[in-house]
VEXNU-535299 format. One record per atom (N, C-alpha, C, O, CB): residue number from 1; residue in three letters; atom name; x, y, z. Coordinates in nm, 3 decimals, padded with zeros to 5 digits. Atoms other than C-alpha are relative to their C-alpha. Glycine has a CB too. Layout:
BEGIN
+-----+-----+----+---------+---------+---------+
:   k :   r :  a :      xx :      yy :      zz :
+-----+-----+----+---------+---------+---------+
: NUM : ALA : CA :       X :       Y :       Z :
...
+-----+-----+----+---------+---------+---------+
END
This chain:
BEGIN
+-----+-----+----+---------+---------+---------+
:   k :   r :  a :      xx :      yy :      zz :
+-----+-----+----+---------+---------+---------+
:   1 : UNK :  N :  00.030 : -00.107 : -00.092 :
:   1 : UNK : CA :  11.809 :  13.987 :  08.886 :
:   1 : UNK :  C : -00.012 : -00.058 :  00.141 :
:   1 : UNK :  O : -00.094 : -00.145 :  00.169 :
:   1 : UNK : CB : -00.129 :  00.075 : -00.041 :
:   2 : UNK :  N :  00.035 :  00.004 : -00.115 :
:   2 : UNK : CA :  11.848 :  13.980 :  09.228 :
:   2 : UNK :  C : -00.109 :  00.028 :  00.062 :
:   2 : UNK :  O : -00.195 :  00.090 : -00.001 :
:   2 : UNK : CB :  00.060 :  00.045 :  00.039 :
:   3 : UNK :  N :  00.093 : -00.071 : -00.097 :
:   3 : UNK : CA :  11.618 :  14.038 :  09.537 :
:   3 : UNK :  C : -00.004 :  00.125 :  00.077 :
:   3 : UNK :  O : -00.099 :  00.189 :  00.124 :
:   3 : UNK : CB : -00.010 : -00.067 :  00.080 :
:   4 : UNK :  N : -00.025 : -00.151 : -00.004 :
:   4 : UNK : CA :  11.779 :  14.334 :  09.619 :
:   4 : UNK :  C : -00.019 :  00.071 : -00.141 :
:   4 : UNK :  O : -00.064 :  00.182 : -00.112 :
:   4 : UNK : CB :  00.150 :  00.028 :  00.052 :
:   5 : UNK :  N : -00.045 : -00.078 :  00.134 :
:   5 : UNK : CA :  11.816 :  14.476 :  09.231 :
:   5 : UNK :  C : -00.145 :  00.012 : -00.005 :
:   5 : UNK :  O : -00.193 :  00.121 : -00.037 :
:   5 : UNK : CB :  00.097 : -00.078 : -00.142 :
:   6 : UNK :  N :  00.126 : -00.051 :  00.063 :
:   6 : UNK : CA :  11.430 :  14.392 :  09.205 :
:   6 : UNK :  C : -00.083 :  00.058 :  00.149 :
:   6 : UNK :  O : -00.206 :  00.063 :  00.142 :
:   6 : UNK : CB : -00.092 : -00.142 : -00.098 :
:   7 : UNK :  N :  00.046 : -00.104 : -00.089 :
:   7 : UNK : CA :  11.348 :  14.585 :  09.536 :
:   7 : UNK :  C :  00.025 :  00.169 : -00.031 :
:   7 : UNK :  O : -00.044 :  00.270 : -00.015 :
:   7 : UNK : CB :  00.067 : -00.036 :  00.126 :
:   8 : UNK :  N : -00.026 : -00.142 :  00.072 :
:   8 : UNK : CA :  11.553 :  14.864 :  09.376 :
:   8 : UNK :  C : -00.061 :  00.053 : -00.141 :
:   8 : UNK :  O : -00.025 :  00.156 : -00.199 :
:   8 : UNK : CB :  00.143 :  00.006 : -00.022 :
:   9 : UNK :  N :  00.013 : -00.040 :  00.154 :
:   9 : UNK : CA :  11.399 :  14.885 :  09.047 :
:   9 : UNK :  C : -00.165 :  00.009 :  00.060 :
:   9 : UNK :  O : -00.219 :  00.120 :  00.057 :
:   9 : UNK : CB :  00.059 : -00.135 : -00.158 :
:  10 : UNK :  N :  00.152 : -00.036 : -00.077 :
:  10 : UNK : CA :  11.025 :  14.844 :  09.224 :
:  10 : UNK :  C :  00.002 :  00.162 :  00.054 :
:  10 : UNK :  O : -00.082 :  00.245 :  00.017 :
:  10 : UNK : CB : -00.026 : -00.116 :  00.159 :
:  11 : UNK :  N : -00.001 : -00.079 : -00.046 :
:  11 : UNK : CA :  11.147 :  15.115 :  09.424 :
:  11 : UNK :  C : -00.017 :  00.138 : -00.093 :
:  11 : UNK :  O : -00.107 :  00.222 : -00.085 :
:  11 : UNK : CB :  00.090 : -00.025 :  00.067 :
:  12 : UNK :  N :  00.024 : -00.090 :  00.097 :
:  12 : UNK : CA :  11.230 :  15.342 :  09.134 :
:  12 : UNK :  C : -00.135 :  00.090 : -00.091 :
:  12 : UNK :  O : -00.170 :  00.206 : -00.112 :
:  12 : UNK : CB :  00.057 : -00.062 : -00.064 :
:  13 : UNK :  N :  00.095 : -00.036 :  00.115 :
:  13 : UNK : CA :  10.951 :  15.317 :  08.890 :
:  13 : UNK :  C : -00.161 :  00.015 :  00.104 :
:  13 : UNK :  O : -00.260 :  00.062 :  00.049 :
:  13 : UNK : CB :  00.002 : -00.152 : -00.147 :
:  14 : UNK :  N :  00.112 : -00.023 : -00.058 :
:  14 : UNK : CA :  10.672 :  15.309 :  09.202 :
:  14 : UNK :  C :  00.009 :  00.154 :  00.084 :
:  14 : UNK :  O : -00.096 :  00.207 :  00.123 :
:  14 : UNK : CB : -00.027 : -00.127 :  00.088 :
:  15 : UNK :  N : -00.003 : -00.051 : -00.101 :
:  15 : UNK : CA :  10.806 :  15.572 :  09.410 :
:  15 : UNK :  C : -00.015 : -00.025 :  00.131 :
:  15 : UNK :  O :  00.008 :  00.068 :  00.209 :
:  15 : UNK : CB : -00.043 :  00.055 : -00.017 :
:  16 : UNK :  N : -00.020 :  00.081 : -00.139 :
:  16 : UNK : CA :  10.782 :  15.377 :  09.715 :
:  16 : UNK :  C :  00.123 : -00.004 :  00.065 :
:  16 : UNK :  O :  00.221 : -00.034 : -00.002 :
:  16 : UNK : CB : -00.028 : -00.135 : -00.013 :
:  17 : UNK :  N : -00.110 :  00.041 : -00.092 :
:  17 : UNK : CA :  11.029 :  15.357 :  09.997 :
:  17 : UNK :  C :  00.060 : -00.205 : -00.013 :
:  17 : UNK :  O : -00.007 : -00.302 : -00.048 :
:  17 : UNK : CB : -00.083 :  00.048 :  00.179 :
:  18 : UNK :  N : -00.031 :  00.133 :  00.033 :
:  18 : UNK : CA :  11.227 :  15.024 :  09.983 :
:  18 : UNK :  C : -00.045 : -00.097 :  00.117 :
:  18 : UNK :  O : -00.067 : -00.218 :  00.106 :
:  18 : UNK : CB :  00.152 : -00.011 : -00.029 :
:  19 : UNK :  N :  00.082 :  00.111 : -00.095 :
:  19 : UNK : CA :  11.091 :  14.895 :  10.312 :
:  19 : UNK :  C : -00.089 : -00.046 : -00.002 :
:  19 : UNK :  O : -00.117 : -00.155 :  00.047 :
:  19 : UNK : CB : -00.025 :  00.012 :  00.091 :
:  20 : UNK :  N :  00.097 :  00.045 :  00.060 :
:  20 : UNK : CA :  10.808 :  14.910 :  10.167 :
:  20 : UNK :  C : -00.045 : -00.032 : -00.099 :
:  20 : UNK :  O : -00.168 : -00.036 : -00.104 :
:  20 : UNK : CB : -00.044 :  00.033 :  00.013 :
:  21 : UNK :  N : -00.004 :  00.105 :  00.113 :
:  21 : UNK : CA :  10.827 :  14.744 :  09.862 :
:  21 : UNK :  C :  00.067 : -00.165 :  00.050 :
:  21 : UNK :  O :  00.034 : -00.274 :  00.004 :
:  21 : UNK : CB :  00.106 :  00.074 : -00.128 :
:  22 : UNK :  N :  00.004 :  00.151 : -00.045 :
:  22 : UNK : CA :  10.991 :  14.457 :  10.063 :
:  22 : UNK :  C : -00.043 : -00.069 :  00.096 :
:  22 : UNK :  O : -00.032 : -00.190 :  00.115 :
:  22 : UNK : CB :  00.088 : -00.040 :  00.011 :
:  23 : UNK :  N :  00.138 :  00.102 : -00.061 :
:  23 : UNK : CA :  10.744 :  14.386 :  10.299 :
:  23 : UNK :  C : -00.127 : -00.032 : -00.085 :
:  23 : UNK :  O : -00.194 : -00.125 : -00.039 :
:  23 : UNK : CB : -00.073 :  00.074 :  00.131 :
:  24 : UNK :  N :  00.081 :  00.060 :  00.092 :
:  24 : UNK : CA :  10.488 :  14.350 :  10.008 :
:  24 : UNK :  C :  00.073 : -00.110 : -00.068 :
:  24 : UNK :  O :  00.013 : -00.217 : -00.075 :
:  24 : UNK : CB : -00.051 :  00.097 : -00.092 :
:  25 : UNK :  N : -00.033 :  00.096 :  00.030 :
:  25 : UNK : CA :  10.754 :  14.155 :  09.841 :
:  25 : UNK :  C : -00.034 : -00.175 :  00.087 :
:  25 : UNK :  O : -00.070 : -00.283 :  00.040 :
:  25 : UNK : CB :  00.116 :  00.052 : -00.011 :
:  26 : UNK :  N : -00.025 :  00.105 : -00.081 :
:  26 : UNK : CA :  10.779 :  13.923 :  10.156 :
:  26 : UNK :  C : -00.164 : -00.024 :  00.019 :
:  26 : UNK :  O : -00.198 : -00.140 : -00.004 :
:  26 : UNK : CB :  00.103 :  00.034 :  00.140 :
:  27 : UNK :  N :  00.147 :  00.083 : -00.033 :
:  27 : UNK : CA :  10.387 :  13.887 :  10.237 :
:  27 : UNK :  C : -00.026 : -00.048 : -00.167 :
:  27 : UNK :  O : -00.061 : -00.167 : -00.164 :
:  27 : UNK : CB : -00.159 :  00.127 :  00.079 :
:  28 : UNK :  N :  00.003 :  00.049 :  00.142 :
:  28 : UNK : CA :  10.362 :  13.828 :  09.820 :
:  28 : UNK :  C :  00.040 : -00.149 :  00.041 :
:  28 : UNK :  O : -00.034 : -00.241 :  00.075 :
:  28 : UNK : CB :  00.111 :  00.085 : -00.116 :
:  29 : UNK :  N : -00.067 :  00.152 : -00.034 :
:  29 : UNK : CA :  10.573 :  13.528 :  09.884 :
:  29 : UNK :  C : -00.047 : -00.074 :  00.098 :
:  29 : UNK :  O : -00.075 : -00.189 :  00.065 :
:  29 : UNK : CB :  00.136 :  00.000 :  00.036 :
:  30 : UNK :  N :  00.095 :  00.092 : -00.177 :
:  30 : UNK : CA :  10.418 :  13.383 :  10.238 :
:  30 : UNK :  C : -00.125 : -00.004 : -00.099 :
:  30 : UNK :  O : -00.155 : -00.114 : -00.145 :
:  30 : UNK : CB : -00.044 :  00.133 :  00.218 :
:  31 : UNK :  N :  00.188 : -00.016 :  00.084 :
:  31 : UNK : CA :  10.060 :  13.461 :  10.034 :
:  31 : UNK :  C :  00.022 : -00.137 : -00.104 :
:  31 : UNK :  O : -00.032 : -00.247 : -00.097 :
:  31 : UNK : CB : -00.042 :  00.207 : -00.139 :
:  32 : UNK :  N : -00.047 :  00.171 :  00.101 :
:  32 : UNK : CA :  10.218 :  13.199 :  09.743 :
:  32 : UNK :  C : -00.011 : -00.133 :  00.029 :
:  32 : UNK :  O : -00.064 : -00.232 : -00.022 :
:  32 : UNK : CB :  00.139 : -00.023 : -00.024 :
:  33 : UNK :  N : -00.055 :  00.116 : -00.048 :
:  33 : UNK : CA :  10.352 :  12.986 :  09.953 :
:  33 : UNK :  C : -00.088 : -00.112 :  00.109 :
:  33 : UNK :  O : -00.061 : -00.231 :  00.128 :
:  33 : UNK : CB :  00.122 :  00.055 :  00.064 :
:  34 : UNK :  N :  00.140 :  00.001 : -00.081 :
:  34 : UNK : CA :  10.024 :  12.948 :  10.199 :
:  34 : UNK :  C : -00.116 : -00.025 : -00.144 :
:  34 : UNK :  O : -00.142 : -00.144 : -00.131 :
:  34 : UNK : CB : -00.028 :  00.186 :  00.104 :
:  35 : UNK :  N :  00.101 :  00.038 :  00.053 :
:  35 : UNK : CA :  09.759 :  12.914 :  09.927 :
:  35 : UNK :  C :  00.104 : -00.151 : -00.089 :
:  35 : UNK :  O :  00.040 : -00.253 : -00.113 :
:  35 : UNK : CB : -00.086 :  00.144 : -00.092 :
:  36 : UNK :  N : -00.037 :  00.157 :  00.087 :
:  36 : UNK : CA :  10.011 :  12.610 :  09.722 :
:  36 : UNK :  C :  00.040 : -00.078 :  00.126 :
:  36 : UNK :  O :  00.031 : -00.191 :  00.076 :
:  36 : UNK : CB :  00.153 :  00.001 : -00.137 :
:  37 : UNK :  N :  00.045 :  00.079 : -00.086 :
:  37 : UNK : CA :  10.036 :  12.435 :  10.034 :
:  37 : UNK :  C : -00.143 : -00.033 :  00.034 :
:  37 : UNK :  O : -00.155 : -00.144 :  00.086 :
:  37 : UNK : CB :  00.051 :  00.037 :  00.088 :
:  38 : UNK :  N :  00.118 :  00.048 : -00.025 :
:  38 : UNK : CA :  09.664 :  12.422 :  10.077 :
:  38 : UNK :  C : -00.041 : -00.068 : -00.172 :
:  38 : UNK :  O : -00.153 : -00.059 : -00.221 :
:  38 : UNK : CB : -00.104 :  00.133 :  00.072 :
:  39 : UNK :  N :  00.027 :  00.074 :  00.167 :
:  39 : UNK : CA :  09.681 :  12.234 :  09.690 :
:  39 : UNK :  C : -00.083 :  00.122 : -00.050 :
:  39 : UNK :  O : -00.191 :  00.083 : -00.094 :
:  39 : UNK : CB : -00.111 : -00.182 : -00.012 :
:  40 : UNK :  N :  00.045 : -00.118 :  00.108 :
:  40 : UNK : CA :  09.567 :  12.591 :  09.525 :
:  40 : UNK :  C :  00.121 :  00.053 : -00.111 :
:  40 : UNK :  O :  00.244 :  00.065 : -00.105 :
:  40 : UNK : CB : -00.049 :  00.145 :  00.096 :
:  41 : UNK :  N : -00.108 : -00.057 :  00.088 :
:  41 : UNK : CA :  09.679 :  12.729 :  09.210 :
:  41 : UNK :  C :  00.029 :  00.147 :  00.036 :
:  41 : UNK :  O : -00.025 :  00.221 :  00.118 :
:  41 : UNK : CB : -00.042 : -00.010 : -00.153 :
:  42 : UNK :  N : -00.033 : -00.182 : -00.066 :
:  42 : UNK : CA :  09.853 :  13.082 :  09.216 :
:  42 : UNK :  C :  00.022 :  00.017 : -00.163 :
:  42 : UNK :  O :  00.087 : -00.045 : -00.248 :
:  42 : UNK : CB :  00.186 :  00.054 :  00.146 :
:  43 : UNK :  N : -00.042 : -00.034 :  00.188 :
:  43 : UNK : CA :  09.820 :  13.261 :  08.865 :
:  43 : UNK :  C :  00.036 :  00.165 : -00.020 :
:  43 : UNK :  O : -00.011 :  00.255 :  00.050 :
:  43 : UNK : CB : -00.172 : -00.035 : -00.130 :
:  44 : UNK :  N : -00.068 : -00.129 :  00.001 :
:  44 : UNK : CA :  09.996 :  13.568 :  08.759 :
:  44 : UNK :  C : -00.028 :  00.046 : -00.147 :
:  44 : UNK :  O :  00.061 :  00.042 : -00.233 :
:  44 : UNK : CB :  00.164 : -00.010 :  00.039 :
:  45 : UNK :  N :  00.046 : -00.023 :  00.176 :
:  45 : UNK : CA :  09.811 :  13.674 :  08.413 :
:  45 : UNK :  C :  00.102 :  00.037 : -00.091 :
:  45 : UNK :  O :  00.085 :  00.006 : -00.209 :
:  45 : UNK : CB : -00.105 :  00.121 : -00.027 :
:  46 : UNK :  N : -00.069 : -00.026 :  00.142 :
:  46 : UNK : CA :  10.124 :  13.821 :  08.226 :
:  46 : UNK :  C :  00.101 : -00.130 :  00.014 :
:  46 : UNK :  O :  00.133 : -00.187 : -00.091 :
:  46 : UNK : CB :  00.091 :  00.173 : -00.021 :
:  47 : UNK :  N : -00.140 :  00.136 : -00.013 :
:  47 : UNK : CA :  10.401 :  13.519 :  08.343 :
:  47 : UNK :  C : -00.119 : -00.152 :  00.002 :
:  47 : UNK :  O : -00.176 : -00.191 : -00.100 :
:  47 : UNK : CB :  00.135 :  00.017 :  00.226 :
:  48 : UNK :  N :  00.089 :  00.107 : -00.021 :
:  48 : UNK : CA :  10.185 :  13.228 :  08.434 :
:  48 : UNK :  C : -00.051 : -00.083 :  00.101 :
:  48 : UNK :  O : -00.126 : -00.010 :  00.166 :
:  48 : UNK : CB :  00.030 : -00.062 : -00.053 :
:  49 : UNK :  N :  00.052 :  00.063 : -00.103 :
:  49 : UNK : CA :  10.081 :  12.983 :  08.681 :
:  49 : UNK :  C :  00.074 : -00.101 :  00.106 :
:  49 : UNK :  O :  00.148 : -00.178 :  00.044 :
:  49 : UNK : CB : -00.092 : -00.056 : -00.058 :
:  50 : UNK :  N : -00.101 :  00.077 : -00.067 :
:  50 : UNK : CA :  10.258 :  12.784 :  08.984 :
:  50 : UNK :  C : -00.084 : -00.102 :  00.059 :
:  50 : UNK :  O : -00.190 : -00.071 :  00.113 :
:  50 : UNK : CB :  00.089 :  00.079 :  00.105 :
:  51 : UNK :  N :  00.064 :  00.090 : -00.030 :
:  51 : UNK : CA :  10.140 :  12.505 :  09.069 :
:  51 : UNK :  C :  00.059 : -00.120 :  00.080 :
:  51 : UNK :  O :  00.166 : -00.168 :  00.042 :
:  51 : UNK : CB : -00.047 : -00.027 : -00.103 :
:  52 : UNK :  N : -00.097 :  00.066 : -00.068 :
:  52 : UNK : CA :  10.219 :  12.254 :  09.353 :
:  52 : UNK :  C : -00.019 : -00.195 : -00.077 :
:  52 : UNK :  O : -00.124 : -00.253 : -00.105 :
:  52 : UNK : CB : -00.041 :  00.033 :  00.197 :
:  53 : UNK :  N : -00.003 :  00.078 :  00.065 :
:  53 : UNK : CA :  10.326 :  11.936 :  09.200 :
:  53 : UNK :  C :  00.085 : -00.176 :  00.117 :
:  53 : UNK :  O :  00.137 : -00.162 :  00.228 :
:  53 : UNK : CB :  00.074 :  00.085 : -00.135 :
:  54 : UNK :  N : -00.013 :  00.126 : -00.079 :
:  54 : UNK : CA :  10.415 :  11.540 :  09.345 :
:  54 : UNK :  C :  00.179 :  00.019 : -00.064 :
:  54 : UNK :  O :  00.196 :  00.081 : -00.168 :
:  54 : UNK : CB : -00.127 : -00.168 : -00.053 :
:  55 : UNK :  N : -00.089 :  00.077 :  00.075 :
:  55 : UNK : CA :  10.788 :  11.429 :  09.274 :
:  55 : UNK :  C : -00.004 : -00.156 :  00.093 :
:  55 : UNK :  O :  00.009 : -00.179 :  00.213 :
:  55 : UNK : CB :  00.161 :  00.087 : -00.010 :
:  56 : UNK :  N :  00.029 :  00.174 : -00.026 :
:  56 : UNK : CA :  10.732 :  11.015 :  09.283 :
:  56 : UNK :  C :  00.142 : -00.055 :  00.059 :
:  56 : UNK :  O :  00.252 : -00.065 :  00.005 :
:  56 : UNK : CB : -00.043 : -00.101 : -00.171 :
:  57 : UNK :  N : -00.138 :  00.115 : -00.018 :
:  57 : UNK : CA :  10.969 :  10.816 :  09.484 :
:  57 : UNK :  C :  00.050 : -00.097 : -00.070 :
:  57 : UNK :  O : -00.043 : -00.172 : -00.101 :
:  57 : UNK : CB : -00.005 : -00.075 :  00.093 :
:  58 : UNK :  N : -00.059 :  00.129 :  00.014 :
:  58 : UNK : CA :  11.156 :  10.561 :  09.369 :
:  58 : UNK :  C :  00.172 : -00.063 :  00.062 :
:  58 : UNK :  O :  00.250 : -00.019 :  00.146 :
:  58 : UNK : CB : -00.008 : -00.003 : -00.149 :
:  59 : UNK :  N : -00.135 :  00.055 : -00.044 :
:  59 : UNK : CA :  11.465 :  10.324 :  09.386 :
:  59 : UNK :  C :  00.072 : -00.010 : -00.143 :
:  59 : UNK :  O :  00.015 :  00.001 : -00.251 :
:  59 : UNK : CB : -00.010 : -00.158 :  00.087 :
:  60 : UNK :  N : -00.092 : -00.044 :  00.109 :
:  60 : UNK : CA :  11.777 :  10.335 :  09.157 :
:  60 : UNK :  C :  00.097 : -00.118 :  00.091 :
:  60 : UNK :  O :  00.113 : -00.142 :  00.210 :
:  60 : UNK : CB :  00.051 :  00.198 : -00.022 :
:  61 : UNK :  N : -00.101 :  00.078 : -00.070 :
:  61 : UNK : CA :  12.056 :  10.051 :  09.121 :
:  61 : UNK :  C :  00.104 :  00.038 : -00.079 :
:  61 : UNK :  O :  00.095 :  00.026 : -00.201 :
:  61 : UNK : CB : -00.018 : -00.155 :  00.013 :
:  62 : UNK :  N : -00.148 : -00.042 :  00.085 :
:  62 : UNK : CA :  12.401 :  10.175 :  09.007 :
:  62 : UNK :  C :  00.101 : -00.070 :  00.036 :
:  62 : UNK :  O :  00.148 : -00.037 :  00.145 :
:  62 : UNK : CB :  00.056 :  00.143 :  00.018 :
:  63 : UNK :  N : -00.101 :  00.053 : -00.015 :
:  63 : UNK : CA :  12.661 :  09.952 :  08.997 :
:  63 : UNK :  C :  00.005 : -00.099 :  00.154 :
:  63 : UNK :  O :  00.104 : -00.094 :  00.228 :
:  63 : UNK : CB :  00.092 :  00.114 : -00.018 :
:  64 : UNK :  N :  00.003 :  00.092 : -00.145 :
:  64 : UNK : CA :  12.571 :  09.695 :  09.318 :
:  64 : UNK :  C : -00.050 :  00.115 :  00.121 :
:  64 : UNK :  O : -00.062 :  00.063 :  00.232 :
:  64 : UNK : CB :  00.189 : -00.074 :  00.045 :
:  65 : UNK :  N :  00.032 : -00.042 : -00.131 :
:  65 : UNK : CA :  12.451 :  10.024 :  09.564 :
:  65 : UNK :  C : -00.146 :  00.029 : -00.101 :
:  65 : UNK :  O : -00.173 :  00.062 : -00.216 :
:  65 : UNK : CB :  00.108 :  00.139 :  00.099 :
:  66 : UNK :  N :  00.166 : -00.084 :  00.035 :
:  66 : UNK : CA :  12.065 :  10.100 :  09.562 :
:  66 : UNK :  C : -00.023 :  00.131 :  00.076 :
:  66 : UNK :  O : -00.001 :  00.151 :  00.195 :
:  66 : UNK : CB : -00.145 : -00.100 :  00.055 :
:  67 : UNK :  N :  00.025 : -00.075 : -00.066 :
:  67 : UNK : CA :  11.967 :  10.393 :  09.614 :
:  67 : UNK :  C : -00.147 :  00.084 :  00.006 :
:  67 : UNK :  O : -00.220 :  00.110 : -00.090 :
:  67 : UNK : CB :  00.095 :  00.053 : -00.018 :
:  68 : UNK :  N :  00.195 : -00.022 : -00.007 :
:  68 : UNK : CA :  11.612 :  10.521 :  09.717 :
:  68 : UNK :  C : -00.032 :  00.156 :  00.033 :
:  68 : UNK :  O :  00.031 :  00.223 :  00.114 :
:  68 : UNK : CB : -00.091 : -00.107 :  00.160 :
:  69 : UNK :  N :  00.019 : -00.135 :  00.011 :
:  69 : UNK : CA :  11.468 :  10.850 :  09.674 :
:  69 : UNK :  C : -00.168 :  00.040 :  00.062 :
:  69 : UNK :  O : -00.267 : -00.006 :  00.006 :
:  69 : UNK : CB :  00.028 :  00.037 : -00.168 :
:  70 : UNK :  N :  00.140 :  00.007 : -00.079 :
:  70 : UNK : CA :  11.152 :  10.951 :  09.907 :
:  70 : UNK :  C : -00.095 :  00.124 : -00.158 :
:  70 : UNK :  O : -00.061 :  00.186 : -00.259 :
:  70 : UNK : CB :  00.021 :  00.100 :  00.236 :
:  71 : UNK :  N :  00.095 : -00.085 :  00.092 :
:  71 : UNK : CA :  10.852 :  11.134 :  09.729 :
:  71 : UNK :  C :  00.015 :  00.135 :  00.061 :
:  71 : UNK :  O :  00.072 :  00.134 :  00.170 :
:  71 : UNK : CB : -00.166 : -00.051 : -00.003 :
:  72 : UNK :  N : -00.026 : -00.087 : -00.062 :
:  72 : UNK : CA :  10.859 :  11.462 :  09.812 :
:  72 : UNK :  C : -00.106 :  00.146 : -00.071 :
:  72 : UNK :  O : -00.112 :  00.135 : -00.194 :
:  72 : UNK : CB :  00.162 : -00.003 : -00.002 :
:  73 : UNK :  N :  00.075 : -00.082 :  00.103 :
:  73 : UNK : CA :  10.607 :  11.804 :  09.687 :
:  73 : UNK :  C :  00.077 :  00.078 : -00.087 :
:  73 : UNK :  O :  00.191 :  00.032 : -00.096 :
:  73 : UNK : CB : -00.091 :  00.089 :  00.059 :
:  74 : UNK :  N : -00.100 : -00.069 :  00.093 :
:  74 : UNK : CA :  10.773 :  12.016 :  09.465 :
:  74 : UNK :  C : -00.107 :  00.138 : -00.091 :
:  74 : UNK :  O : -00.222 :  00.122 : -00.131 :
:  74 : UNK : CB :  00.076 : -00.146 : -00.128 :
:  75 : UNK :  N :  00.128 : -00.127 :  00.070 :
:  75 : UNK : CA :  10.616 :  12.404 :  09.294 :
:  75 : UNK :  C :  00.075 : -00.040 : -00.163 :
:  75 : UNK :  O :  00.193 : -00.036 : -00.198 :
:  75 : UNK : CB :  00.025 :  00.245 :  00.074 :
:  76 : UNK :  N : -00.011 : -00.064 :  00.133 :
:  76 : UNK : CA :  10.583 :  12.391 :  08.924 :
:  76 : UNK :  C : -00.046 :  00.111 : -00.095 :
:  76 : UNK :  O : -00.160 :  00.145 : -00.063 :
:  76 : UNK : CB : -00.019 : -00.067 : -00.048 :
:  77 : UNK :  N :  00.045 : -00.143 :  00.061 :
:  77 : UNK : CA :  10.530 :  12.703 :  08.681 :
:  77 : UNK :  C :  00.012 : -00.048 : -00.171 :
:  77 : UNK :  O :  00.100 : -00.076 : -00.252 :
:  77 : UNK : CB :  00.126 :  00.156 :  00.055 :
:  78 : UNK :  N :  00.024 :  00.004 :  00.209 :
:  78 : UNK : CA :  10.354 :  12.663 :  08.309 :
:  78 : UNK :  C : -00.025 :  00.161 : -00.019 :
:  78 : UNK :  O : -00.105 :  00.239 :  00.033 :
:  78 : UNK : CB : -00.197 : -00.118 : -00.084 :
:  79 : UNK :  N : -00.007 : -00.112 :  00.084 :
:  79 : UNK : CA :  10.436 :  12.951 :  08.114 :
:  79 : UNK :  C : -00.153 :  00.105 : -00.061 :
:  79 : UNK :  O : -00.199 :  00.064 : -00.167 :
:  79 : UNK : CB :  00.074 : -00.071 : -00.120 :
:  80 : UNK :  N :  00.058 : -00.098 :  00.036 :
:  80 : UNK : CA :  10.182 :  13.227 :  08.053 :
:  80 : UNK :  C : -00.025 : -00.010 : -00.181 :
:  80 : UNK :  O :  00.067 : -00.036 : -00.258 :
:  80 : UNK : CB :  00.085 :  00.117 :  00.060 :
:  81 : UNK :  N :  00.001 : -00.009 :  00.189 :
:  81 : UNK : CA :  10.049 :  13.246 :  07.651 :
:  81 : UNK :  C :  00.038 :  00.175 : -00.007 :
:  81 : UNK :  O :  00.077 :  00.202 : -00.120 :
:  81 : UNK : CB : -00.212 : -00.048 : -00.101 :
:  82 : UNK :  N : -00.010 : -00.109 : -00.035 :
:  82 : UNK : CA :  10.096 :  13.583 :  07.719 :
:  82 : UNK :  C :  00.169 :  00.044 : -00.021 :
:  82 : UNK :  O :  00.238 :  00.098 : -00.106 :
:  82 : UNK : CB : -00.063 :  00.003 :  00.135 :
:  83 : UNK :  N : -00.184 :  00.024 : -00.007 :
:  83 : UNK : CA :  10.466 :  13.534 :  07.857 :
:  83 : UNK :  C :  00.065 : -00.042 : -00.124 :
:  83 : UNK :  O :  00.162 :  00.019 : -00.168 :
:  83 : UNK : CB :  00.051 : -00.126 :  00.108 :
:  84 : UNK :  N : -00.041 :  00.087 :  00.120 :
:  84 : UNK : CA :  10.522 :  13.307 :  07.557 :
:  84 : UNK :  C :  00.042 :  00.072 : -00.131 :
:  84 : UNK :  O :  00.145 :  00.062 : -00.196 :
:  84 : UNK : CB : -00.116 : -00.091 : -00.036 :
:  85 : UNK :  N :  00.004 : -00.121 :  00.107 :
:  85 : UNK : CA :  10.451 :  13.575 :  07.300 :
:  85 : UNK :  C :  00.052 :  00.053 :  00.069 :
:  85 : UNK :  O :  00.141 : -00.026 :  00.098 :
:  85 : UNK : CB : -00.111 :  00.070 : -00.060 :
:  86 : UNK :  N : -00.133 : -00.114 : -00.009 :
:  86 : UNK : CA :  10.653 :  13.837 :  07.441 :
:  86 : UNK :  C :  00.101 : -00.034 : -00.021 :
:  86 : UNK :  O :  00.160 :  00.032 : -00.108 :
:  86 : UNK : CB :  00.033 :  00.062 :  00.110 :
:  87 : UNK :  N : -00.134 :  00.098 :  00.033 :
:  87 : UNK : CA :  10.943 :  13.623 :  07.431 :
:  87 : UNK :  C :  00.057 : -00.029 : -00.127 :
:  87 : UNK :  O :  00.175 : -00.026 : -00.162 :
:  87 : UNK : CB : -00.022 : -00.128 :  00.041 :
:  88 : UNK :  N : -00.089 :  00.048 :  00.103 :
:  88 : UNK : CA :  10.941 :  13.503 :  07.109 :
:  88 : UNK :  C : -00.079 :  00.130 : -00.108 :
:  88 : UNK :  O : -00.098 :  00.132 : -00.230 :
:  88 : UNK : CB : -00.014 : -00.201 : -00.046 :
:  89 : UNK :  N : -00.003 : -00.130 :  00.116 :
:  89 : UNK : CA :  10.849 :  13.811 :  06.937 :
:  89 : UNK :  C :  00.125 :  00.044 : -00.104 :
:  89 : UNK :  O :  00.111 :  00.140 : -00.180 :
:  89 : UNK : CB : -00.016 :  00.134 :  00.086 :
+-----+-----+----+---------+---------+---------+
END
């Protein structure tokens, strides 16, 4: 699903105008993206939780070139028990 398809399907089942389903979309997302930069979790009770996570630098030698990879943050998301069961129902 797209970001348009799930503005249109919000739109549908809320009755809401679509401008306004995607300015909640868009502060939703800034709101995310602002509390896991300050190292907070963000939890969504039926899907699950995002969480901001390290990826570790290192170096790599392939064939005579090295090549080096900086550390960098990265968002991860553990699955909902919730989510889990619906799924494999």
């Amino acid at each position: 699903m797209t970001y348009s398809q799930m503005i249109d399907v919000l739109s549908e089942k809320t009755g809401q105008q679509k401008n306004t389903i995607k300015q909640i979309l868009t502060e939703f997302q800034k709101t995310c993206l602002d509390e896991l930069k300050e190292d907070n979790k963000v939890k969504l009770p039926l899907l699950g939780t995002f969480i901001l996570g390290d990826f570790k630098g290192r170096s790599v030698k392939l064939k005579d070139k090295h090549y080096s990879f900086e550390s960098f943050k990265i968002i991860k998301f553990k699955q909902g028990k919730k989510a889990k069961d619906f799924l494999n129902q």
